[in-house]
C-alpha positions in Angstrom: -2.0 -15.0 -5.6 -2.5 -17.8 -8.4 -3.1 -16.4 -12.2 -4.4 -18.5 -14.7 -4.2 -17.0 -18.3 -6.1 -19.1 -21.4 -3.9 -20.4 -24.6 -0.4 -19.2 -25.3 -1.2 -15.3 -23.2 1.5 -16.1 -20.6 4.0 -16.7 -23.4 3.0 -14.2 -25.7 2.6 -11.4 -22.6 4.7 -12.6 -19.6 3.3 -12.5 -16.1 1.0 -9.4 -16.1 -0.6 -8.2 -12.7 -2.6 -5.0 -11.8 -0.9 -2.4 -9.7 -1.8 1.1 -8.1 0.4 3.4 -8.0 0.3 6.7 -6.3 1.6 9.4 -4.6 2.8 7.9 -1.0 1.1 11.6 0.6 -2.5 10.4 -1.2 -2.2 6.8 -0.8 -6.8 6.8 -0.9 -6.5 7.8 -5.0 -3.8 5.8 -6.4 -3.9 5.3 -10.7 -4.2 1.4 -11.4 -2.6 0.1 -14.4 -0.5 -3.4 -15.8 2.5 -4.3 -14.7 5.0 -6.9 -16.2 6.7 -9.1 -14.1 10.5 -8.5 -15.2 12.9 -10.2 -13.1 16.2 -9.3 -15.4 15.0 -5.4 -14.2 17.0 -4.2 -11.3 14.1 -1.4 -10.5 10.4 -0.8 -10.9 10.2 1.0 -13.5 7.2 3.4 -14.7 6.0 5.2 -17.9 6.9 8.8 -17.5 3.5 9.7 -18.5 2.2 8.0 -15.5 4.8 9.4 -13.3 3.5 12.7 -14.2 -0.4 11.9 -14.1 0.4 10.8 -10.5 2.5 13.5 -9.6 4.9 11.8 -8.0 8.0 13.4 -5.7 11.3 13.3 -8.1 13.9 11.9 -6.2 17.0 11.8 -8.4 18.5 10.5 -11.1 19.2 6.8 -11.6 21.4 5.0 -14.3 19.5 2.3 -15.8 21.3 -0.6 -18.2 19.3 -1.7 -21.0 19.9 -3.6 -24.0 22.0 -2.1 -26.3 22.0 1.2 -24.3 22.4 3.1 -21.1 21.2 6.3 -19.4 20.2 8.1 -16.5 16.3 8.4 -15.7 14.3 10.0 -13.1 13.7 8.6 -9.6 10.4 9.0 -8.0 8.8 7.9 -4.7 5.5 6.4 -5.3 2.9 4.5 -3.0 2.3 0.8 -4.7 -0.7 -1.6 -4.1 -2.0 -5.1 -5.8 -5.7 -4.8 -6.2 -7.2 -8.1 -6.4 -4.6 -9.8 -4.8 -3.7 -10.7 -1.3 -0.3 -9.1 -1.6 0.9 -6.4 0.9 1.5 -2.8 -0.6 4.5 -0.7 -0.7 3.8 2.9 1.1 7.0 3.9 -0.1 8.8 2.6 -2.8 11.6 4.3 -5.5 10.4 3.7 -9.3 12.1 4.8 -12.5 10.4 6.7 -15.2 11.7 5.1 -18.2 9.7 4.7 -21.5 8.0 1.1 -21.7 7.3 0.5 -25.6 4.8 -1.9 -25.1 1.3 -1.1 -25.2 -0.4 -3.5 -23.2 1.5 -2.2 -19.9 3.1 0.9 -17.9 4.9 -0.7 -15.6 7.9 -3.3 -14.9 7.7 -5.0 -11.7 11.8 -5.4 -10.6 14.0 -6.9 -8.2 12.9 -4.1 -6.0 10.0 -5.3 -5.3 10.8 -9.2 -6.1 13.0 -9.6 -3.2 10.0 -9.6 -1.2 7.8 -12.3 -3.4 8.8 -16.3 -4.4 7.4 -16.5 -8.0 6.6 -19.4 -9.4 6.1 -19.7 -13.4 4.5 -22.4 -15.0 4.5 -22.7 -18.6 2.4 -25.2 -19.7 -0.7 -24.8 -17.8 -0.3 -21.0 -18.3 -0.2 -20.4 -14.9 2.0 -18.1 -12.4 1.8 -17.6 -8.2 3.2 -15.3 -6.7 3.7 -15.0 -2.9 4.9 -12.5 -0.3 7.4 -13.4 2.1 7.5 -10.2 4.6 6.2 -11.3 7.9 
């Protein structure tokens, strides 16, 4: 997967791709939505507002570590796909329901997920790849 943004929209936004997310028991009607690219984020994390328009299965409770503050969050299994892309879904996969105060996305793609993917980010064309290494 290649993404070419125009002008300065890969500095101003960060690597945005378009995810669907879902409950892993109805993976057919999955909500789609933008996700950030965030590779200082240990988890996926999700908007609780979309955890809850999913319905997702609560899992737990998670302590996420952000700047300047720390707290525990809710834990959901969720089913996650990359329309438009030729990058392999997750069936199941744990996200955090954690406000995102930024209104251009609901989602931050994490390490989770990034351990699976070389990403490569290229400033000054305004470009980023992204590739999936599972076999």
């Amino acid at each position: 997967m290649i993404v070419s943004l125009r002008g300065t929209e890969l500095l101003n936004n960060g690597p945005i791709i378009k995810v669907a997310i879902g409950k892993p028991s109805d993976y057919a009607n999955p909500t789609t939505v933008r996700a950030l690219i965030d590779t200082g984020a240990a988890f996926t994390i999700v908007n609780p507002a979309l955890a809850g328009s999913c319905q997702l299965l609560q899992r737990g409770k998670t302590l996420v570590h952000a700047v300047g503050h720390r707290d525990y969050y809710l834990e959901y299994a969720a089913s996650i796909q990359f329309p438009d892309s030729d990058l392999r879904s997750l069936r199941v996969h744990p996200v955090v329901a954690c406000p995102i105060f930024h209104r251009e996305m609901s989602c931050l793609i994490g390490r989770g997920i990034l351990q699976y993917w070389e990403l490569r980010y290229n400033g000054l064309p305004g470009q980023f790849s992204i590739q999936d290494l599972r076999p």
